[in-house]
N, CA and C atoms of all chains as a GROMACS GRO file, in nm:
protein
  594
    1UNK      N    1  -0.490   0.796  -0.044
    1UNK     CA    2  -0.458   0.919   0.028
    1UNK      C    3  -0.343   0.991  -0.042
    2UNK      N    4  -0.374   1.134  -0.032
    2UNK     CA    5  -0.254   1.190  -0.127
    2UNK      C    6  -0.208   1.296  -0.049
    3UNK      N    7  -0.088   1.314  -0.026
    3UNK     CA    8   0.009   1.458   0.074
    3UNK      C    9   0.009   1.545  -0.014
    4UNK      N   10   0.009   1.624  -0.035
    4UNK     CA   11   0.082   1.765  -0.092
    4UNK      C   12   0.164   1.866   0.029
    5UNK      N   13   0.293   1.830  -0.020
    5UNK     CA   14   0.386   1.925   0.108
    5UNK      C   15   0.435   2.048  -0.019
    6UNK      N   16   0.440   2.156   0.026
    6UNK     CA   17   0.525   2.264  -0.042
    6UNK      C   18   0.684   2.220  -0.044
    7UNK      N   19   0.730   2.307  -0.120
    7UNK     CA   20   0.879   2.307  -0.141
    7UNK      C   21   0.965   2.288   0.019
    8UNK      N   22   0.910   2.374   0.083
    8UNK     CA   23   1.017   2.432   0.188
    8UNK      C   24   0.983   2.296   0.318
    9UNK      N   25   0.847   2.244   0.339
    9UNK     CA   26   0.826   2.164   0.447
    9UNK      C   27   0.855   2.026   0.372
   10UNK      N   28   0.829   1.974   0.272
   10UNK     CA   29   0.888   1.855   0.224
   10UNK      C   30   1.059   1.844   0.219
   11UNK      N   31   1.138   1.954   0.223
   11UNK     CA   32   1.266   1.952   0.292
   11UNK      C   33   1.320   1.936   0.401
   12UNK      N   34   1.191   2.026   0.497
   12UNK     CA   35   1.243   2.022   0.626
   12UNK      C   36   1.180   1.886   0.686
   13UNK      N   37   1.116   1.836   0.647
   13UNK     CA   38   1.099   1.670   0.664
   13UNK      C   39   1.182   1.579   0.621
   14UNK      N   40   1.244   1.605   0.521
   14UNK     CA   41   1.337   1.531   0.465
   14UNK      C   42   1.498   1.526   0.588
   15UNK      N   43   1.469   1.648   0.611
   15UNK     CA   44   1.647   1.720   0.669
   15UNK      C   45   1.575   1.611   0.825
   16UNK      N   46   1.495   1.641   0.850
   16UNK     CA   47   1.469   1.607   0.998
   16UNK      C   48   1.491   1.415   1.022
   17UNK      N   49   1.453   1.332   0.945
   17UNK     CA   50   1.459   1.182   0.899
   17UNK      C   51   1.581   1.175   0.898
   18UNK      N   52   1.650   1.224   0.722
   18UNK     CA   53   1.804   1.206   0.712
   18UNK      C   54   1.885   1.234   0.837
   19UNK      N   55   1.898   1.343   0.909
   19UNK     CA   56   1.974   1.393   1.035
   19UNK      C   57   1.928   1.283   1.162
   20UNK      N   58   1.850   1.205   1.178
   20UNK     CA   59   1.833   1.126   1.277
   20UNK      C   60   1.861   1.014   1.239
   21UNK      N   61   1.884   0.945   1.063
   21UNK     CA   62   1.941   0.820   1.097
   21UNK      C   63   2.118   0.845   1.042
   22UNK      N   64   2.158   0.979   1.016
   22UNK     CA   65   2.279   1.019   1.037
   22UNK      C   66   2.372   1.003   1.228
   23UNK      N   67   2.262   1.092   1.228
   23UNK     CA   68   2.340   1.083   1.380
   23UNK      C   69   2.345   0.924   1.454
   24UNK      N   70   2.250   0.887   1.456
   24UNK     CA   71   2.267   0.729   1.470
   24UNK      C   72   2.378   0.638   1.448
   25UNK      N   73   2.413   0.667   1.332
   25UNK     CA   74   2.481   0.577   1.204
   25UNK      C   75   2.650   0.623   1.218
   26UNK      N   76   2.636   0.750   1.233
   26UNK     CA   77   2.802   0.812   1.223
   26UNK      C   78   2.865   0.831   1.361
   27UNK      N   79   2.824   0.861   1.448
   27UNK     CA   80   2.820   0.865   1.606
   27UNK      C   81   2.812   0.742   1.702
   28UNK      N   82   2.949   0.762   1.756
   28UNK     CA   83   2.915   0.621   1.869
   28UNK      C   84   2.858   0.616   2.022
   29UNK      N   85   2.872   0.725   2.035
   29UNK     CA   86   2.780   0.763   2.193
   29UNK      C   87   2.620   0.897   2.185
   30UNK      N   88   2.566   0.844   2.250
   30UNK     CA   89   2.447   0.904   2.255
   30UNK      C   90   2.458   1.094   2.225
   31UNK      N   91   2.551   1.129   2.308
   31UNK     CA   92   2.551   1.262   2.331
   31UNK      C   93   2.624   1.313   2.167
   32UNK      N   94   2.730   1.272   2.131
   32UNK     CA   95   2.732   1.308   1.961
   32UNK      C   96   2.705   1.251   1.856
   33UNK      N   97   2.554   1.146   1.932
   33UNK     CA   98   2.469   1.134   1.794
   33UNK      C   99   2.379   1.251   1.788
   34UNK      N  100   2.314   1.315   1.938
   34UNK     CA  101   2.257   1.393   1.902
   34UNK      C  102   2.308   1.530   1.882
   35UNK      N  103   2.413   1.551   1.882
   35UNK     CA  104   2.500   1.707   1.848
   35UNK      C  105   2.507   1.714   1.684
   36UNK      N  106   2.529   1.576   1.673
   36UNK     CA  107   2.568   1.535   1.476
   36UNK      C  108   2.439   1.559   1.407
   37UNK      N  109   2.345   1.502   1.474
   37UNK     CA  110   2.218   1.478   1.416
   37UNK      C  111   2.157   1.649   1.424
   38UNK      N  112   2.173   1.723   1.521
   38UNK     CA  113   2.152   1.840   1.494
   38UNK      C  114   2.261   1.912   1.399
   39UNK      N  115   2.376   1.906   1.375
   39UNK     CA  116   2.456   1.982   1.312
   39UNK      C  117   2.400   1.960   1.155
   40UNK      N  118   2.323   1.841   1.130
   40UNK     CA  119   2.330   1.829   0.972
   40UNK      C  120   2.202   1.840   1.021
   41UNK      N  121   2.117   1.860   1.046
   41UNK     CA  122   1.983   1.923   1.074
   41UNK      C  123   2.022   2.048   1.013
   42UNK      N  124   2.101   2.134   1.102
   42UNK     CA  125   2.115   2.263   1.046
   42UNK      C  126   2.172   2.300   0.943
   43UNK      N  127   2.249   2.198   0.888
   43UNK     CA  128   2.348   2.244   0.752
   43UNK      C  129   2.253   2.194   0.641
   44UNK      N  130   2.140   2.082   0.652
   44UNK     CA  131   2.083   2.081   0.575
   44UNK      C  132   1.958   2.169   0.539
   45UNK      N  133   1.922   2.270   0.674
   45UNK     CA  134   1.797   2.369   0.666
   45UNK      C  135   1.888   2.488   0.609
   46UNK      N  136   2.005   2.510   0.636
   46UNK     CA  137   2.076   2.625   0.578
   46UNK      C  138   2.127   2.630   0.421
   47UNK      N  139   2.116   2.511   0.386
   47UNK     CA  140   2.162   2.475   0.262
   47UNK      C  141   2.066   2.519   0.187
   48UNK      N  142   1.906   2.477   0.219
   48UNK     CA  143   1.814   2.484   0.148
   48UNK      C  144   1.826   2.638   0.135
   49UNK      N  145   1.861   2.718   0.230
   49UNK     CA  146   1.773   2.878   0.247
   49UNK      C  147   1.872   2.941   0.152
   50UNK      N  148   2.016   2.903   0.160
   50UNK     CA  149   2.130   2.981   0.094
   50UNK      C  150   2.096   2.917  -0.060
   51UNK      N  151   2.051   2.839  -0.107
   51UNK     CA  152   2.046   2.734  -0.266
   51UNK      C  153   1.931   2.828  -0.292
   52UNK      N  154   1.788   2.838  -0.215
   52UNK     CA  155   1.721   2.952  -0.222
   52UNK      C  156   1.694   3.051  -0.275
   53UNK      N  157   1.775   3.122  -0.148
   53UNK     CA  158   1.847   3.315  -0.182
   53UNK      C  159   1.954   3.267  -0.329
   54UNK      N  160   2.032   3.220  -0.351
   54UNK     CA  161   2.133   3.206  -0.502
   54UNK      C  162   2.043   3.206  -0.601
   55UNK      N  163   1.927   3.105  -0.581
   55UNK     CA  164   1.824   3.118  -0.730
   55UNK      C  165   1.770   3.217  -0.734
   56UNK      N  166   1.757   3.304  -0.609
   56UNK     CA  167   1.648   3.380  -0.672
   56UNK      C  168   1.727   3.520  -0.710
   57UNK      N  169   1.865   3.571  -0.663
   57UNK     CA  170   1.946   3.624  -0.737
   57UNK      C  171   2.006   3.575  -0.854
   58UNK      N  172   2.030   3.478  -0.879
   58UNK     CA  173   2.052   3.445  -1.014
   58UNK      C  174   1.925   3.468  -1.142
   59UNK      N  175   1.799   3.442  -1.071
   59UNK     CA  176   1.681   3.434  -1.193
   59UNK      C  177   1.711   3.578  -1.271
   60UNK      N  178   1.659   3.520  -1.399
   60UNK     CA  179   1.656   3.652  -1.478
   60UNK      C  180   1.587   3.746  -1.528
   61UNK      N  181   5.368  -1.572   2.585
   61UNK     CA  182   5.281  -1.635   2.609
   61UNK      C  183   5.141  -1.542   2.670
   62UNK      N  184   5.174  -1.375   2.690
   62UNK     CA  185   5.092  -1.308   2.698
   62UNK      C  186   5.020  -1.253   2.634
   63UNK      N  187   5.071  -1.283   2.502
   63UNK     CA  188   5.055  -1.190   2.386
   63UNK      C  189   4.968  -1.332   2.277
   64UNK      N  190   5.013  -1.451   2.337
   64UNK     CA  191   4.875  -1.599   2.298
   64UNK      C  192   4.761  -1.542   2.336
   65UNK      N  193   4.765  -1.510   2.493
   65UNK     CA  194   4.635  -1.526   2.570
   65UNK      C  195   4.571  -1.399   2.488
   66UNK      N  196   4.610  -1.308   2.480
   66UNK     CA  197   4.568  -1.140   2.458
   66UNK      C  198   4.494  -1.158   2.298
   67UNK      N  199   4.546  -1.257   2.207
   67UNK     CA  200   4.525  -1.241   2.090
   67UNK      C  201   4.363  -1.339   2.045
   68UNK      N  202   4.382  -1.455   2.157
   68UNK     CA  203   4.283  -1.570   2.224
   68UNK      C  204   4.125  -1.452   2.255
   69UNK      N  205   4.195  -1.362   2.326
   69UNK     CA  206   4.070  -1.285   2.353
   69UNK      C  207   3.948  -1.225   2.268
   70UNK      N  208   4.094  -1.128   2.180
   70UNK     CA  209   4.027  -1.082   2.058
   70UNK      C  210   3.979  -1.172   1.961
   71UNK      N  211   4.004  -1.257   1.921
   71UNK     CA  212   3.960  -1.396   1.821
   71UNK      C  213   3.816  -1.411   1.854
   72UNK      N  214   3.817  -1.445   2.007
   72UNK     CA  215   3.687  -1.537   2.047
   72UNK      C  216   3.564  -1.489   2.017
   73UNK      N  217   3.529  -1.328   2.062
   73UNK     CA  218   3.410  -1.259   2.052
   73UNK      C  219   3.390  -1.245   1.881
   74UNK      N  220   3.478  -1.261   1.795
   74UNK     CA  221   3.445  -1.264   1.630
   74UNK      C  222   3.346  -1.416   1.632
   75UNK      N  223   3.421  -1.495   1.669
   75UNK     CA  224   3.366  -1.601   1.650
   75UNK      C  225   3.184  -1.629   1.692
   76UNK      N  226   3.177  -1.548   1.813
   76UNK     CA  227   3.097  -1.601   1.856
   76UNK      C  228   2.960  -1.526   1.776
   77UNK      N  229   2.992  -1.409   1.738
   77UNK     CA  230   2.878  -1.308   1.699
   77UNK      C  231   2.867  -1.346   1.515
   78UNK      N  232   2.945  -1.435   1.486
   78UNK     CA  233   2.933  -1.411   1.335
   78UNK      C  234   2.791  -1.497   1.288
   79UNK      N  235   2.707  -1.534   1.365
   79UNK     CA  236   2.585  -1.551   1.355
   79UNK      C  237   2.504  -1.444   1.275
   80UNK      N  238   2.508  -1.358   1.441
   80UNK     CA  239   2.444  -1.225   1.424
   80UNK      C  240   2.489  -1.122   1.320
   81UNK      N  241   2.603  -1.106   1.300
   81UNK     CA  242   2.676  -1.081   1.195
   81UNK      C  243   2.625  -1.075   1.047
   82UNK      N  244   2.542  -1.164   1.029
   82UNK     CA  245   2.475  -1.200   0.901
   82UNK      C  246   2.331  -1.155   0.938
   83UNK      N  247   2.297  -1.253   1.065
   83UNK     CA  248   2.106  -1.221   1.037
   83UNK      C  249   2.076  -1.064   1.074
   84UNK      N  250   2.148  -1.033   1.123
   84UNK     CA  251   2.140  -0.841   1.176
   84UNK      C  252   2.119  -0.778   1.084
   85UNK      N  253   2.249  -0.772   0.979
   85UNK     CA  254   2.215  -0.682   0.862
   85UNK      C  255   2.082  -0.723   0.789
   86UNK      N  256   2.089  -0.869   0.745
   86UNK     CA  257   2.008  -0.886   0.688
   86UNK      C  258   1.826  -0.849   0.727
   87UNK      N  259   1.814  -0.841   0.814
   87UNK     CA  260   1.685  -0.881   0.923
   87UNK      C  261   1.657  -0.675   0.904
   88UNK      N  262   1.792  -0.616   0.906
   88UNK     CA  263   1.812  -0.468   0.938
   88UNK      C  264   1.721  -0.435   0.790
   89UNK      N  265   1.787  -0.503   0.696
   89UNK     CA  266   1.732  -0.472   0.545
   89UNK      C  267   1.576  -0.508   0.538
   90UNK      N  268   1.562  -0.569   0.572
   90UNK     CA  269   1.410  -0.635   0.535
   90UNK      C  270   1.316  -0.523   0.616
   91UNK      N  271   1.361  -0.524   0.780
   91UNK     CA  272   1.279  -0.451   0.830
   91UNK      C  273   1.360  -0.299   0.892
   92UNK      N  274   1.368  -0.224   0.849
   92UNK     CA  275   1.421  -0.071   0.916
   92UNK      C  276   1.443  -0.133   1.055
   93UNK      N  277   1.538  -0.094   1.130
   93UNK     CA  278   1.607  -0.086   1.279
   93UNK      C  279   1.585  -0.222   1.328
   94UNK      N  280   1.524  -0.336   1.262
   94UNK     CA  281   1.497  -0.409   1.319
   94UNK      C  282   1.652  -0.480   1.358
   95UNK      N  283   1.773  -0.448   1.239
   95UNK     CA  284   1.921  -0.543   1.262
   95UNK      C  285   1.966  -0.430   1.433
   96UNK      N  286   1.921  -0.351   1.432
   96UNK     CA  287   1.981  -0.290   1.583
   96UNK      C  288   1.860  -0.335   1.732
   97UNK      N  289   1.767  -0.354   1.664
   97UNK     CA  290   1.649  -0.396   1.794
   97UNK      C  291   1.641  -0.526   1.859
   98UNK      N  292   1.717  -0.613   1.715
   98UNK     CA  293   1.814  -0.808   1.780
   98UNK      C  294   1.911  -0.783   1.842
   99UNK      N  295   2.000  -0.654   1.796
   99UNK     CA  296   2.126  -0.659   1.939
   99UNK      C  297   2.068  -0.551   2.073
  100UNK      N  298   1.960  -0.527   2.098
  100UNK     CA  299   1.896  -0.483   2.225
  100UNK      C  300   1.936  -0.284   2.191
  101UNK      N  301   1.923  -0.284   2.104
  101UNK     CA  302   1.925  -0.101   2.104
  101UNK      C  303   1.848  -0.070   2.017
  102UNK      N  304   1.755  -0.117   2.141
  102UNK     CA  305   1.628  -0.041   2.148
  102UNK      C  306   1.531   0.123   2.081
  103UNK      N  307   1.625   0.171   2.179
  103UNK     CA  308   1.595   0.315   2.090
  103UNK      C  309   1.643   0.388   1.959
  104UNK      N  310   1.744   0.317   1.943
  104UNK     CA  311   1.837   0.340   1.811
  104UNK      C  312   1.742   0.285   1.682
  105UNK      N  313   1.731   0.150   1.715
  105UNK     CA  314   1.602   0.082   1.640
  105UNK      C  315   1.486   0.128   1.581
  106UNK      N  316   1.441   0.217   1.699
  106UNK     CA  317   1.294   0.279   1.692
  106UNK      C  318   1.302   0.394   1.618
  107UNK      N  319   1.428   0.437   1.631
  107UNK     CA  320   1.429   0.576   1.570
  107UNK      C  321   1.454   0.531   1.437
  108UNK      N  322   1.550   0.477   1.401
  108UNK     CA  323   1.560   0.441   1.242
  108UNK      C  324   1.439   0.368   1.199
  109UNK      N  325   1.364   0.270   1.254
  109UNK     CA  326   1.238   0.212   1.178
  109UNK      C  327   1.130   0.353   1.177
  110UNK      N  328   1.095   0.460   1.249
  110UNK     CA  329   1.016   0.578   1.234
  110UNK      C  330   1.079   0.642   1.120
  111UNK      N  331   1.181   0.704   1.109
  111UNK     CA  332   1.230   0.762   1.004
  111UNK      C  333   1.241   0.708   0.857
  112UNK      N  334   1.264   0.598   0.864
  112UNK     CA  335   1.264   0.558   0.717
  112UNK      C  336   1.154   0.483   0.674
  113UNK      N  337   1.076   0.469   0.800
  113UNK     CA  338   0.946   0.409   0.735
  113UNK      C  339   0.841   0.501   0.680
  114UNK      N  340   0.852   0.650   0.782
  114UNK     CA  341   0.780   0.742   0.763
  114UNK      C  342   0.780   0.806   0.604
  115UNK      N  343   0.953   0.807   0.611
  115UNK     CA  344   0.984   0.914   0.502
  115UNK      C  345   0.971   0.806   0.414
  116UNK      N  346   0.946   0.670   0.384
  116UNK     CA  347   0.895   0.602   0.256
  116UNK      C  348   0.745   0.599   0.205
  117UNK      N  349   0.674   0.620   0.324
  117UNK     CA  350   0.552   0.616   0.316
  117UNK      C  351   0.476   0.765   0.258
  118UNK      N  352   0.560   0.827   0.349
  118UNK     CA  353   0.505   0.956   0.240
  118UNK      C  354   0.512   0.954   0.168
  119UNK      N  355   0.655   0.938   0.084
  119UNK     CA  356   0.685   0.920  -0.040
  119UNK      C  357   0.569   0.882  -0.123
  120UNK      N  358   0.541   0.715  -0.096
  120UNK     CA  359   0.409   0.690  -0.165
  120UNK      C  360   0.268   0.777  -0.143
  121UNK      N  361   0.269   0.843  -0.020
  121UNK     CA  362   0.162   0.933  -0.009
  121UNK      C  363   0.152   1.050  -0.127
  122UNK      N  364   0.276   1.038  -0.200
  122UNK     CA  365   0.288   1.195  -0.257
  122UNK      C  366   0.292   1.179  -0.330
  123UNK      N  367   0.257   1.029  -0.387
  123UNK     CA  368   0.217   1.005  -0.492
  123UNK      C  369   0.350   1.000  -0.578
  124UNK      N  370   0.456   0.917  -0.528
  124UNK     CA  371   0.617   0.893  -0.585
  124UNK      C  372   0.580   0.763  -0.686
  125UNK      N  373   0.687   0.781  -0.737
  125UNK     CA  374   0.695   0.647  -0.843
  125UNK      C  375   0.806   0.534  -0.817
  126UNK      N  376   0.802   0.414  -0.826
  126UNK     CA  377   0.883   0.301  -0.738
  126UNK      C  378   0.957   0.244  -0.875
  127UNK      N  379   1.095   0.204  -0.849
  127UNK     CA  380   1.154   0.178  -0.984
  127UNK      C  381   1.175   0.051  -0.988
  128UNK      N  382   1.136  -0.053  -1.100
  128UNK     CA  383   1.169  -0.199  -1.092
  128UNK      C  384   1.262  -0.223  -1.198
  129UNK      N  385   1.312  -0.343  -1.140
  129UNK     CA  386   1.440  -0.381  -1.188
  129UNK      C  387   1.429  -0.411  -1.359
  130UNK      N  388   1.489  -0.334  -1.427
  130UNK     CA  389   1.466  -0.314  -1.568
  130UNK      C  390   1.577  -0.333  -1.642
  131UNK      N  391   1.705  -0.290  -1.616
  131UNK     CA  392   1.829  -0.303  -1.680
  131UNK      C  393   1.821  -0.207  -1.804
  132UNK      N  394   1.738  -0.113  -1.824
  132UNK     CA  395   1.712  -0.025  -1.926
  132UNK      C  396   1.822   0.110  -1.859
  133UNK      N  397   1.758   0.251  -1.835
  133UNK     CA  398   1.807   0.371  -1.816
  133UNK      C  399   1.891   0.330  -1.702
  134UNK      N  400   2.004   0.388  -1.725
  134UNK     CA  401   2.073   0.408  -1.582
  134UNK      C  402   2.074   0.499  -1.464
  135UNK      N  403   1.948   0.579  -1.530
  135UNK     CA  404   1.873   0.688  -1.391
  135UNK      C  405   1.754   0.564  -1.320
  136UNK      N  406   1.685   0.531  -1.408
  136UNK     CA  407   1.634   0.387  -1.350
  136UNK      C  408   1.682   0.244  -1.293
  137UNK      N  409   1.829   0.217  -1.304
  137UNK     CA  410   1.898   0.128  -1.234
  137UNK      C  411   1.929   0.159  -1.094
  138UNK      N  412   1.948   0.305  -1.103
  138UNK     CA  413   2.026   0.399  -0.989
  138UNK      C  414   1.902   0.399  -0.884
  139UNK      N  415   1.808   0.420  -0.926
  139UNK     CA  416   1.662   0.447  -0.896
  139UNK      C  417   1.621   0.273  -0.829
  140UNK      N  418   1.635   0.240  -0.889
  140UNK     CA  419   1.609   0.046  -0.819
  140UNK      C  420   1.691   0.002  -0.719
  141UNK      N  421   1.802   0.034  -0.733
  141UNK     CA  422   1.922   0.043  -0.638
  141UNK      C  423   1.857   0.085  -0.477
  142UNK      N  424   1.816   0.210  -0.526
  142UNK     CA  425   1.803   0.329  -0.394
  142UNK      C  426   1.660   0.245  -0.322
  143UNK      N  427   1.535   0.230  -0.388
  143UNK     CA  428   1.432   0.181  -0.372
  143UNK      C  429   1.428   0.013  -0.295
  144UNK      N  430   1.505  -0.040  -0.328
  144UNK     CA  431   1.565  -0.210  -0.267
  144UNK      C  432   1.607  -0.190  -0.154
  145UNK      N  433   1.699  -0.047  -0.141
  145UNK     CA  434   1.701  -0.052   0.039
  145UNK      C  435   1.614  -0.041   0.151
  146UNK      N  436   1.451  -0.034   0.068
  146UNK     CA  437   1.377  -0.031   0.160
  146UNK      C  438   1.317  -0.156   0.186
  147UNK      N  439   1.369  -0.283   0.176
  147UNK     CA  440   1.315  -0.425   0.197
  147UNK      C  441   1.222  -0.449   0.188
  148UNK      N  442   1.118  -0.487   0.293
  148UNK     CA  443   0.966  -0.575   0.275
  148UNK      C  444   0.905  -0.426   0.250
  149UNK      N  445   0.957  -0.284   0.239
  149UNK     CA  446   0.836  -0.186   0.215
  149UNK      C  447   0.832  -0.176   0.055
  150UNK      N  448   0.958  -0.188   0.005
  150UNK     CA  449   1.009  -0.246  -0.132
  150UNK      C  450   0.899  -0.334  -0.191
  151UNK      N  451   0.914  -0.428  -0.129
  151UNK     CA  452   0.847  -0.569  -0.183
  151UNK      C  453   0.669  -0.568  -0.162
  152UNK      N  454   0.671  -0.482  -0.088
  152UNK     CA  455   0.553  -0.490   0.013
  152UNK      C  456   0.444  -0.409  -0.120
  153UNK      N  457   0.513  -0.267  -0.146
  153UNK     CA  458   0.456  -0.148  -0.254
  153UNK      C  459   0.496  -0.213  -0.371
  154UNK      N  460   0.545  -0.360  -0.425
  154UNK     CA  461   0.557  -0.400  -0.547
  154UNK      C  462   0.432  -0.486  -0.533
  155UNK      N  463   0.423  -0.547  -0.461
  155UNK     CA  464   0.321  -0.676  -0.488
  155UNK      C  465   0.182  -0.621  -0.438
  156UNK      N  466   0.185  -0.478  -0.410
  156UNK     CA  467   0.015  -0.454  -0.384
  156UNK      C  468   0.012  -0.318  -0.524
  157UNK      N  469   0.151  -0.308  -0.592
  157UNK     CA  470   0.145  -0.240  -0.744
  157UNK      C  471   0.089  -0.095  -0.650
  158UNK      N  472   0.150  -0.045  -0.582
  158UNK     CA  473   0.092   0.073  -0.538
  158UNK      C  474   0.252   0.182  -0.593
  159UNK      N  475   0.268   0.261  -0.570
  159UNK     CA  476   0.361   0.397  -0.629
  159UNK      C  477   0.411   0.370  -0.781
  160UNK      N  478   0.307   0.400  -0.846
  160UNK     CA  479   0.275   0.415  -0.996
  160UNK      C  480   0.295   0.559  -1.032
  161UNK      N  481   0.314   0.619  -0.934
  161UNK     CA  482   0.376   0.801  -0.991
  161UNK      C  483   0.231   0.879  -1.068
  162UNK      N  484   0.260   0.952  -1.028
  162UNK     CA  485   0.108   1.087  -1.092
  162UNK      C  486   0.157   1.191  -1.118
  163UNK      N  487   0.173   1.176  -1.277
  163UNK     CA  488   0.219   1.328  -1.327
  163UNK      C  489   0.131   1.436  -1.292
  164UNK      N  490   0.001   1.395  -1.233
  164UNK     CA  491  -0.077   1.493  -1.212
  164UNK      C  492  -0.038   1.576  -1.112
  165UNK      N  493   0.042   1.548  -0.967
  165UNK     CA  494   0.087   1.628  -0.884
  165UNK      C  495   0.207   1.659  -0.874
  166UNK      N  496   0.211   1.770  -0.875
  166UNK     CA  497   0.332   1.857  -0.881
  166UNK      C  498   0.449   1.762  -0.763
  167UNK      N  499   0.410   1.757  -0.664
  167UNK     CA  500   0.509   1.696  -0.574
  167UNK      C  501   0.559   1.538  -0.585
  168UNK      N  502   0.424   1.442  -0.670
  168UNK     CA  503   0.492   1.325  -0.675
  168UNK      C  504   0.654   1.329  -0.726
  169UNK      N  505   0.783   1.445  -0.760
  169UNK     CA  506   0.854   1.369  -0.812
  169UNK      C  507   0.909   1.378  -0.626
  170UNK      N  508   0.880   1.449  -0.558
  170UNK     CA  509   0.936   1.456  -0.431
  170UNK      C  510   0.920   1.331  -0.366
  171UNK      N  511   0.751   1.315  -0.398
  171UNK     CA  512   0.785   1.170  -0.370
  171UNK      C  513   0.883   1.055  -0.357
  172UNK      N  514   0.893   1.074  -0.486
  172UNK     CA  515   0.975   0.938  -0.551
  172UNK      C  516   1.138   0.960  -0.503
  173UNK      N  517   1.189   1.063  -0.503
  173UNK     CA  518   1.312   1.088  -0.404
  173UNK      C  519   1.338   1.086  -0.254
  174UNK      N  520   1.162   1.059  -0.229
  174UNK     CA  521   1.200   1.043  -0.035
  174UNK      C  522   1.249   0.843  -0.023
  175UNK      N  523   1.141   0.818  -0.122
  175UNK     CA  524   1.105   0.644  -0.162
  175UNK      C  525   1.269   0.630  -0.146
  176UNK      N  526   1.369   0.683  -0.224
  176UNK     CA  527   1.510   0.625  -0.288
  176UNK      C  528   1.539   0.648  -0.188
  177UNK      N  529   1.573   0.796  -0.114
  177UNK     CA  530   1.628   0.804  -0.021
  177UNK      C  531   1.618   0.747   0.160
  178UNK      N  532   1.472   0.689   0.145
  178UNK     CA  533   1.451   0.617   0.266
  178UNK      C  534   1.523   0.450   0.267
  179UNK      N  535   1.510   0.425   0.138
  179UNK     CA  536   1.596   0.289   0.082
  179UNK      C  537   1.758   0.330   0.062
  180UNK      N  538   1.800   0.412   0.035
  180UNK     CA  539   1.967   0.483   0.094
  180UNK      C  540   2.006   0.444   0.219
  181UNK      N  541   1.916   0.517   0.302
  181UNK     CA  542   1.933   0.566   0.483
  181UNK      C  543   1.932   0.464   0.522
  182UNK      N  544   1.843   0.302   0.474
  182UNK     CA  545   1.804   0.181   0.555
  182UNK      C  546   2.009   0.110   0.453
  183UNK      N  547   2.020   0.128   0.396
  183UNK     CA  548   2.159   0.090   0.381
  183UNK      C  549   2.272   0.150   0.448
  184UNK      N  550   2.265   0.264   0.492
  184UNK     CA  551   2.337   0.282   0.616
  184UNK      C  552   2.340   0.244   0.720
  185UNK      N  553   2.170   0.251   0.747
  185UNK     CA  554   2.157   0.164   0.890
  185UNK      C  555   2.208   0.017   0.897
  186UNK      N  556   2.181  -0.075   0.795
  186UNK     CA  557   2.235  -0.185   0.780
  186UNK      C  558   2.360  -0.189   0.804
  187UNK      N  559   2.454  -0.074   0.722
  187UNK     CA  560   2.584  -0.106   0.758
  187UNK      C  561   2.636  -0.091   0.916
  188UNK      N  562   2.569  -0.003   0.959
  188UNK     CA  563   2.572   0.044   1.080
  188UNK      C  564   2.553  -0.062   1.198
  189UNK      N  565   2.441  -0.120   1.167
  189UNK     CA  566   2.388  -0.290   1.209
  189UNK      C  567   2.519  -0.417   1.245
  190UNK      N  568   2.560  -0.403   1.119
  190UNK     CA  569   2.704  -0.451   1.077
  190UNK      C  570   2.789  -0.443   1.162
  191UNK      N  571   2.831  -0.278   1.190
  191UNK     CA  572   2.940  -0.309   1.254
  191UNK      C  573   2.920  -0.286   1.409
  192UNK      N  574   2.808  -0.297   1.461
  192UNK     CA  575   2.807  -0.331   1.612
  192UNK      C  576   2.802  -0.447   1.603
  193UNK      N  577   2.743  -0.570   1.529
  193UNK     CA  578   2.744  -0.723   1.544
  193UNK      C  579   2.926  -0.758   1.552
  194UNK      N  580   2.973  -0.675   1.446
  194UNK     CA  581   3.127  -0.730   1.467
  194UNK      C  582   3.195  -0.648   1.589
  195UNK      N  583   3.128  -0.567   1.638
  195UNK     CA  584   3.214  -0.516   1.801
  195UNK      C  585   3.311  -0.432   1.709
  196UNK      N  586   3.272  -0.353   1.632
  196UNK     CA  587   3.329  -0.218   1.530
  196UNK      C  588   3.266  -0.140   1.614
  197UNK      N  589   3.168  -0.113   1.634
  197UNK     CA  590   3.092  -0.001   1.723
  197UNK      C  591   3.007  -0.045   1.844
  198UNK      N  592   2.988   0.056   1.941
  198UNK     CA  593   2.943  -0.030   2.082
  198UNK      C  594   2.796  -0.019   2.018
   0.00000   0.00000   0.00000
């Protein structure tokens, strides 16, 4: 069996995994594992979009 | 003589968990969440064995490449390193010779970076494993 994910959903799969065994891992009570686990949810979907937008103003 | 009893306290619970202490992490490594599902957290467990089992498996779905212990490149040491944290899925995709990498698809190298990084995340969890057995974290 073979996946083919595009650029943008093989990240946001990635961000979604990493951010849930973050929040887990760094957080000692339930309620700011899941605040943590969303905060790098979002810093890692924002990262992608801003790394993004930079390449594609930078291309030449 | 309050400060015997008080110190008596803290001592005892080291003692008693340094069992678990060892088979947790270890048990954590072999199987994703399994070092948090022996100390009864349950859902913590479940969530880390879904996540890093998932995101390894795709990996091999996407046709990633698995790095064995070579002592050659040090992008390939780094690469064996990352891949070992995924225990029996490690051992499991060596001895059935499955994530052989396919230059043919564009995404296998994505692959092969979910593979490392799901073997990363299960070394956190381990450590993580760790320090609730020692009463570091509830």
């Amino acid at each position: 069996m073979t996946i083919t994910l595009n650029h943008f959903s093989a990240a946001v799969i990635f961000a979604l995994f990493a951010s849930i065994v973050f929040g887990i891992t760094h957080r000692e009570n339930t309620r700011d594992m899941v605040t943590y686990g969303l905060r790098c949810f979002a810093y890692f979907l924002g990262g992608v979009i801003v790394a993004g937008w930079a390449m594609w103003l930078l291309k030449p | 003589m309050a400060n015997s009893t008080t110190e008596k306290a803290k001592v005892a619970p080291a003692e008693t968990i340094s069992i678990l202490s060892v088979v947790a992490p270890a048990l954590g490594w072999l199987i994703p969440g399994a070092g948090h599902m022996i100390q009864k957290r349950w859902i913590r467990g479940l969530l880390l064995f879904v996540s890093i089992v998932t995101l390894f498996l795709l990996g091999l779905a996407m046709q990633g490449r698995i790095y064995k212990a070579n002592g050659g490149d040090i992008l390939d040491i780094l690469g064996f390193v990352g891949n070992v944290g995924a225990g029996a899925l490690y051992l499991l995709t060596l001895a059935m010779d499955w994530g052989q990498g396919a230059i043919a698809y564009a995404t296998a190298d994505y692959g092969t970076k979910f593979m490392i990084v799901a073997g990363l995340l299960n070394f956190i969890a381990v450590a993580d494993a760790y320090h609730i057995a020692i009463g570091k974290k509830k």
